[in-house]
N, C-alpha and C positions, 0 to 999 in steps of 0.2 A: 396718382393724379386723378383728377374729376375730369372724368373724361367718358363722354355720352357715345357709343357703339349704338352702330347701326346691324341690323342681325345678319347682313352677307357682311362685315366690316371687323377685319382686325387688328390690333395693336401690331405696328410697323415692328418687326422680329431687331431692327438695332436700337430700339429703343433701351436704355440704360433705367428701364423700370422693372416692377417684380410683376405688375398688373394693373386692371383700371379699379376703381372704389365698391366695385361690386353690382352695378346697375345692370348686369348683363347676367349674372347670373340670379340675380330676384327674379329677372322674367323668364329667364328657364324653368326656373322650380316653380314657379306659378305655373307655369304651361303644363305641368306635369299633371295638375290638377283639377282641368280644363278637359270637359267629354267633346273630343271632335269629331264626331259625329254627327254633335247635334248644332252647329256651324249655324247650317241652312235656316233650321227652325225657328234657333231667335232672332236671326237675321231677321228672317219674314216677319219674326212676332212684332218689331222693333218699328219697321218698315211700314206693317198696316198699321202700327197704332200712333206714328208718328205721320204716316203718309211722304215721307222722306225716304229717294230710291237711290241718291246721289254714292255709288262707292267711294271707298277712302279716298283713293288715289284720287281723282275730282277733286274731293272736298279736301284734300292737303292743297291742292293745287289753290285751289279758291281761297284759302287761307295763307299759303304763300304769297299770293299777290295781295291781300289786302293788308299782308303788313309792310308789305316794300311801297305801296302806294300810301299807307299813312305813319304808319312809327316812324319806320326807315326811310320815308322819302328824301330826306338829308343829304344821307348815305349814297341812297342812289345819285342823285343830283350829283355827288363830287368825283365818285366812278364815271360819273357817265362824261363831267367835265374833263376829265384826268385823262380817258381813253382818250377822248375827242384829240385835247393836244396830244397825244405819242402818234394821235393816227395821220396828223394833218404835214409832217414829214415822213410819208409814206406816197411817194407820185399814185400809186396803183389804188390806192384807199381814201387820199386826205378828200374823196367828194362824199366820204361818209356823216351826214349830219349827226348831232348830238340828240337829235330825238332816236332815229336808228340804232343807234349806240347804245341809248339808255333804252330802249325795248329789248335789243340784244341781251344786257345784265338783265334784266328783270325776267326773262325769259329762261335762261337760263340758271340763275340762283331761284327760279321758282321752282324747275324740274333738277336741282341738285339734289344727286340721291345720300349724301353725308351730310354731318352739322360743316365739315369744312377737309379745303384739303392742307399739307403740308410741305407745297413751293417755295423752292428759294434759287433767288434771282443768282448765277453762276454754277448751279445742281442741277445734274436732270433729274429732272419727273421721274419719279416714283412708280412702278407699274400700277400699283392700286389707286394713285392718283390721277395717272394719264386715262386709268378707265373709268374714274368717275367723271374728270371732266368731257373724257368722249361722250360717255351716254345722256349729258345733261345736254352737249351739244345737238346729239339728235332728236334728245325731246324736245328743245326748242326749235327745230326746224320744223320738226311736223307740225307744233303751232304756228310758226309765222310762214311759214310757205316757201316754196324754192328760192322766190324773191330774197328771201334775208338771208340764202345759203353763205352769200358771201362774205356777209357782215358777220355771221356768227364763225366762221372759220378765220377770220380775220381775229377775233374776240380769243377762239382757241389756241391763236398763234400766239398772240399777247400772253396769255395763262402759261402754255408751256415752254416760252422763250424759240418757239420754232420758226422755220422760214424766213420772213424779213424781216418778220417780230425780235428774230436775235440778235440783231442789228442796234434796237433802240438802247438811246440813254441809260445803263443801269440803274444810276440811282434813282430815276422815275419812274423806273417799271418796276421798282423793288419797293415804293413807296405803294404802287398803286397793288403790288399784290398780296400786302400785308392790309391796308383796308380792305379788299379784296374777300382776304377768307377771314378779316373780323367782322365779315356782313354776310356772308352766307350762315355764319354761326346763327346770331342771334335770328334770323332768318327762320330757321330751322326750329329753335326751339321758342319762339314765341307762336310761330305759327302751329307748330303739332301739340307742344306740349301745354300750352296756353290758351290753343283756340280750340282745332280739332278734337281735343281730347275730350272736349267738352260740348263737342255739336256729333260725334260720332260713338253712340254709346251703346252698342247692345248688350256687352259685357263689360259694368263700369271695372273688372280689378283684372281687364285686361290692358285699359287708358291708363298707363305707366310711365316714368321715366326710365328707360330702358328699354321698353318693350313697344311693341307696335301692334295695333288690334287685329291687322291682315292677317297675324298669324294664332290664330283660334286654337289653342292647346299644341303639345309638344309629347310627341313619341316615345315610349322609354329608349328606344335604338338609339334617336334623337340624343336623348339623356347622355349613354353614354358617351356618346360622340363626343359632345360636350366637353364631357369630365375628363375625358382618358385625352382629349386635342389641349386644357388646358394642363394637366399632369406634365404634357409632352413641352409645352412651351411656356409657360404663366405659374406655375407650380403651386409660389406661394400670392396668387392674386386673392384680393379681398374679395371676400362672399356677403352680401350684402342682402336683406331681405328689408327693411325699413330705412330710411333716411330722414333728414331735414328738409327733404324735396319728396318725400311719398305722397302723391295725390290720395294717396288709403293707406293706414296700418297693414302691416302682416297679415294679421288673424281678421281683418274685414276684407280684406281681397279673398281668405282662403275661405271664408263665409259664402262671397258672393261667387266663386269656382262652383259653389253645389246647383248652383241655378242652371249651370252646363247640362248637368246632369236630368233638371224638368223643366225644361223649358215651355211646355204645354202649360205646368201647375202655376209657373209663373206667370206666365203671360193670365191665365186663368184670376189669378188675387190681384194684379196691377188691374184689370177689367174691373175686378169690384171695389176697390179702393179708389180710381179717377172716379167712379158712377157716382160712389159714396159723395166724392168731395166739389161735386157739377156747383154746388150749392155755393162753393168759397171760389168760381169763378167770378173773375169781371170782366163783363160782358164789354165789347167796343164794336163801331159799326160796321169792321173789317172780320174782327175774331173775336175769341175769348181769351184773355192772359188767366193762367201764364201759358205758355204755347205746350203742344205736346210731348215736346222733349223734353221739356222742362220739367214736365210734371214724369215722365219716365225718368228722367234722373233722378228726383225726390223722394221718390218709393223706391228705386234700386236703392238708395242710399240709405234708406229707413231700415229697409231690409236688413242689410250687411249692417248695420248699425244698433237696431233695439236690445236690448239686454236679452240674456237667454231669459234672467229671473225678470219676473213682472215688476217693474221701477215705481217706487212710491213717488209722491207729487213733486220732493224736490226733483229727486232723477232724473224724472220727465222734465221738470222745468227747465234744468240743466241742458238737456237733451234739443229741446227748442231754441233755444240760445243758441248754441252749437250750429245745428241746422240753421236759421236763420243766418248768423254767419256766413257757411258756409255757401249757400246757397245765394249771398249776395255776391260773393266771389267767381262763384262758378258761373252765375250771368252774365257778370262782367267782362270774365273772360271768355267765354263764345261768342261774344260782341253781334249776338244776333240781332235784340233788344235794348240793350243798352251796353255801355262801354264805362273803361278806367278814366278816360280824359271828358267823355260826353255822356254823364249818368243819366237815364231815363228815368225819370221820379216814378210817373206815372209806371211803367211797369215793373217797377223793382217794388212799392208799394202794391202791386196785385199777386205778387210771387209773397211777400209778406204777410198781407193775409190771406193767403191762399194754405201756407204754413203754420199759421197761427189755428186756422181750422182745424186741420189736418192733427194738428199736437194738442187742442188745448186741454185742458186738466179736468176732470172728472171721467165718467161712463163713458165711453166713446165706438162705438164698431172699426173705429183707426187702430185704436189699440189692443183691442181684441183681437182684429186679425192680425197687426202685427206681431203679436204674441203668438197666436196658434200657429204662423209661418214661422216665424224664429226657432220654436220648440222644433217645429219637424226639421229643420236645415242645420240649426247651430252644433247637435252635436256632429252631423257630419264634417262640420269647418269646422269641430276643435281637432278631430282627425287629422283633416287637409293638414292643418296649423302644426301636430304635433311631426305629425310625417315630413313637414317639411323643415323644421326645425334640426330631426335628427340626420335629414338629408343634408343640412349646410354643413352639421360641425362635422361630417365624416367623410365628406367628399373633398376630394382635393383642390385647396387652398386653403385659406385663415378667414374661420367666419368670424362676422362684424357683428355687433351687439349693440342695438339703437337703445339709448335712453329711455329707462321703462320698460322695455320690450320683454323682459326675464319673466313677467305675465302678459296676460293680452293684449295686445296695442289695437284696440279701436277706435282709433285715431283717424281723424280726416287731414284733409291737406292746410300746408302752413294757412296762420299759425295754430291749428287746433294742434296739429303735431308737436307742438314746439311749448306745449304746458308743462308746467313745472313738475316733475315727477316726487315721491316720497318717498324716498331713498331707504330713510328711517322704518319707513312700513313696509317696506323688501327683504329691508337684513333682519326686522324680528320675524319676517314668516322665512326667511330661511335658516334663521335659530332652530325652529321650530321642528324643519323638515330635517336638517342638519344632525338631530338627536336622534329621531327615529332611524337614521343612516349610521348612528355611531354604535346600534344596537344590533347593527348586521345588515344584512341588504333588506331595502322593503320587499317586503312575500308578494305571492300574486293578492292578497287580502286587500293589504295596503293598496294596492295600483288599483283594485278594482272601488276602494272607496273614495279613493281623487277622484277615478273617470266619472264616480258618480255624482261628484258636488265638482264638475270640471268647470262650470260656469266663474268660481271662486279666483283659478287665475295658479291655483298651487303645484298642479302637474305639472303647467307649461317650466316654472322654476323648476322644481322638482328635477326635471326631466334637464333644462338647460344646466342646473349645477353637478349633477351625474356627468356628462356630457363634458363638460369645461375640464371636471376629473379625471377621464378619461384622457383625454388629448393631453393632457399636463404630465399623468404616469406613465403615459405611449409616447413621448416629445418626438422619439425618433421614427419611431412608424410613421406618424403622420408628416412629418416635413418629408422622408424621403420616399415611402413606399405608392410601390407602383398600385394601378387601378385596375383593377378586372371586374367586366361585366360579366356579369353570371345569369345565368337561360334560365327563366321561369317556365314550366309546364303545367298541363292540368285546365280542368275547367277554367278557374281562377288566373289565371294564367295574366290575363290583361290587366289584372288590379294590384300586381305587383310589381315590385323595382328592387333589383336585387345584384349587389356586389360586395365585392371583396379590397380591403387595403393589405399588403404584405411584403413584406419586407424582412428578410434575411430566418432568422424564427419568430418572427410577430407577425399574427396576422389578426386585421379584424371582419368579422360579415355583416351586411347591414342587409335586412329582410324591410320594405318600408308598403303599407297600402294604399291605393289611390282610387279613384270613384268609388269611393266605398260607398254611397248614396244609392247607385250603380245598382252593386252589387249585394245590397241588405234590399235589395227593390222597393225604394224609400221610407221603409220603416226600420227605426233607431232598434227597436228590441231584436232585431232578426241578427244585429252584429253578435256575432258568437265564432268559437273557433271551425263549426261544421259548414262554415262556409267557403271555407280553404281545402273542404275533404277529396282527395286526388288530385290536389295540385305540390308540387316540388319543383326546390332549388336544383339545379343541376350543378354539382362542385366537383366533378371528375375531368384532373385532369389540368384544368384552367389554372393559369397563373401559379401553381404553385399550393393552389388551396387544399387539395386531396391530401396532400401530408399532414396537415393536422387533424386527427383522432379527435382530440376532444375541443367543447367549447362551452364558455360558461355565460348566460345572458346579464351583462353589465348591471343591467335596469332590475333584474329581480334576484339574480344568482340561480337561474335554475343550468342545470349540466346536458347536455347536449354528445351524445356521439356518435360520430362518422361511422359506419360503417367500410369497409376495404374493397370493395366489391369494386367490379369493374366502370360499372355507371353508380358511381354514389351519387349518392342526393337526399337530401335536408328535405323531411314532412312541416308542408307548411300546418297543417291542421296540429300536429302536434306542438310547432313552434309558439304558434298563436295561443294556444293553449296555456303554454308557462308564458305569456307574458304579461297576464292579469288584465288582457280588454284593450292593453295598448295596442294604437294602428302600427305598432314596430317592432323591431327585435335587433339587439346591438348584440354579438357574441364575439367575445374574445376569446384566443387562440392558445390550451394550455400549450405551451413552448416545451415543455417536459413530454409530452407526450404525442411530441409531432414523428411523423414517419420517419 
């Protein structure tokens, strides 16, 4: 089921499903490679360059209400006529008017902290329900003041059939609380995922469907948590890293993840890239369009977006289309400037040549810096990209595979997402790859001559049809073997993520890196294996893993073994090592030679 999870929010335990489509776990594994740390930094960078101090929660709020005052004002209207009659056979209440009433909804589906709950009129409330609609009830109190205490507890009783409220008509309170939470829905994701997403931006590939910006990267602890809480209940829920609803490809959110990591150097090139482009403002006698969020959206996107290789004129041209596109859309939908139903000619044409500047074809200092930026960041996001790819298909559940996505999805949000893919031009390049595998396993040779032309798109396959192999000849490992997190040590320690699948004599380890950006001190050549030197897996003991002796790396065939000792543990330096440049290491478990 498509079904949007809130991050304290989990699928009701009777539900009669396996999981939700996977939007919950795309923004885990993004989080994973996301520097939280540096939080503050681009905050601020964000803040002085937009001069915009308003936090999310505000600016959700401000966006809740302006779509219940104009999409949904309907909606509201017929709620708030619907309460009126249930209330007005109520002695204690009927002096409640319909304006009251309808500030009561609006007040409270602005502070609802889910897309919706799931009441039904002769069921009691749900505990997860009775505590969402508590805490919206008392964020709408603290806005309207002791005065509406009554109205809104009034409102609460109606929701969970309690008090006098239990009393009324079923059939109209059953009417009114199915429009009810078909209006806090859309509520919710017009206003976050459609407005917000697009006025609150300091990290655009953390403005997700699934995910929420409040929360600025994610923990490996965290990680686990995650995986070994979904193993336990969700088993086989979809893993999802792209969709038909991705406001960003995969591999452009895991682009813009590196920006976590400098945020000084970024804020540093958006400085010289708005200075460059003063020249493609127009000027009005308020401000200049296009405002300055705008133009930080334009270059975060450029960023995450320009080819690693230098694009010849079509490319570029292509590339301008795109963004303009793009970029009419995302105006629209932050409805700061102009809107879907009230376009603003005037400033949707200053954002248009403001972009036309910015792209146009020949010599440009736009393109040049967007190139020298891309070269220092992209290989770190084909990393992010490849690390996270081997983190879906091995962690528990069934990963999802978006159209196209078998290379790099540099894809923006519908319909850029939603272009025809060339199916034909996937299956000869994994003809291709598909030989060199029927030859034996690629050597660390081979893996280090993809990372080197990785701009091409053949690793990311490479690596996803290994991978697919994998889970196909293991079937039973992975549907039923349990999760262990396993302890990294060492210098290095923070830039890895490390566990185990295992189940009965199968087991497999997944070694995976993260802020690698971080940790090369943002230079690409410093990735080498002597960067991992005195860090290790810890495998004594946990789960089961200490019994297997040997292990052979999926991806290259290089052999690997355990030691018996009391504290065993796996050399990351040596791992990295045979894995030919990969940010990963997949090892399976010889079964013949377990303890």
């Amino acid at each position: 089921m498509e079904k949007i999870l809130a991050e304290h929010e989990a699928l009701p335990e009777d539900w009669p499903v396996h999981g939700d489509t996977g939007y919950r776990f795309g923004s885990l594994v993004n989080g994973l490679f996301v520097e939280t740390a540096n939080e503050e930094a681009l905050l601020a960078a964000w803040q002085a360059f937009t001069g915009d101090t308003t936090d999310f929660d505000e600016l959700l709020y401000q966006c809740k209400k302006l779509i219940i005052e104009t999409s949904l004002y309907s909606e509201l209207n017929w709620l708030a006529h619907t309460l009126h009659r249930l209330t007005r056979g109520n002695r204690r209440r009927c002096d409640f008017t319909r304006n009251r009433l309808r500030w009561a909804l609006a007040e409270v589906a602005a502070a609802f902290p889910v897309y919706r709950t799931y009441l039904r009129v002769g069921e009691p409330a749900s505990a997860m329900d009775r505590r969402h609609i508590d805490w919206a009830i008392a964020a709408a109190e603290r806005r309207l003041g002791k005065s509406e205490a009554t109205v809104l507890e009034h409102l609460r009783e109606v929701l969970l059939g309690e008090g006098e409220a239990a009393h009324l008509p079923q059939d109209a309170r059953k009417r009114f609380l199915a429009r009810w939470q078909q209006f806090t829905a859309p509520v919710t994701a017009k206003a976050m995922e459609d407005t917000a997403f697009y006025r609150y931006i300091p990290l655009l590939s953390l403005n997700e469907v699934g995910a929420d910006p409040r929360s600025f990267g994610m923990s490996v602890s965290a990680f686990h948590f995650a995986n070994l809480t979904r193993q336990r209940h969700r088993p086989h829920c979809l893993l999802g890293t792209s969709t038909h609803d991705s406001k960003r490809g995969e591999d452009l959110r895991a682009r813009l993840n590196v920006l976590s990591e400098l945020p000084a150097q970024w804020e540093d090139c958006l400085l010289r890239l708005s200075g460059w482009a003063q020249l493609y403002l127009t000027r009005t006698p308020k401000e200049s369009w296009p405002i300055h969020n705008d133009i930080w959206l334009l270059f975060q996107t450029l960023v995450g977006l320009w080819p690693a290789l230098p694009p010849d004129d079509a490319a570029r041209e292509d590339l301008r289309t795109r963004v303009q596109a793009y970029m009419r859309k995302a105006i629209r939908e932050a409805k700061t400037k102009t809107t879907w139903v009230c376009p603003e000619s005037d400033y949707e044409g200053a954002v248009e040549r403001y972009v036309d500047g910015v792209l146009r074809l020949g010599p440009s200092p736009f393109a040049d810096e967007l190139q020298k930026v891309t070269a220092r960041i992209a290989p770190f996001g084909f990393r992010n990209s490849l690390a996270q790819l081997v983190l879906k298909f091995t962690v528990p559940g069934v990963p999802d595979l978006y159209q196209g996505c078998e290379q790099w999805n540099f894809s923006l949000v519908d319909p850029d997402n939603r272009r025809p893919v060339d199916y034909a031009a996937l299956a000869r390049e994994l003809e291709g790859l598909e030989a060199v595998c029927r030859q034996g396993y690629p050597m660390r040779e081979h893996w280090q001559a993809l990372n080197r032309n990785a701009a091409d798109g053949r690793i990311k396959q490479l690596v996803t049809w290994r991978l697919l192999r994998l889970r196909r000849e293991r079937s039973t490992l992975f549907r039923n073997a349990n999760y262990v997190a396993l302890g990294v040590d060492g210098p290095a320690a923070d830039h890895a993520v490390a566990f185990a699948r295992v189940h009965e004599r199968e087991a497999v380890l997944v070694v995976a890196a993260r802020l690698t950006c971080t940790l090369c001190g943002g230079e690409d050549e410093a990735w080498s294996p002597e960067l991992w030197k005195g860090t290790s897996v810890r495998c004594g003991g946990e789960g089961g893993v200490r019994r297997f002796r040997r292990w052979r790396n999926w991806l290259t065939g290089e052999e690997t073994t355990l030691s018996q000792s009391e504290e065993t543990v796996m050399d990351l330096q040596a791992l990295f090592g045979a894995a030919g440049g990969l940010p990963f290491a997949v090892l399976v478990a010889d079964a013949e030679a377990a303890a």
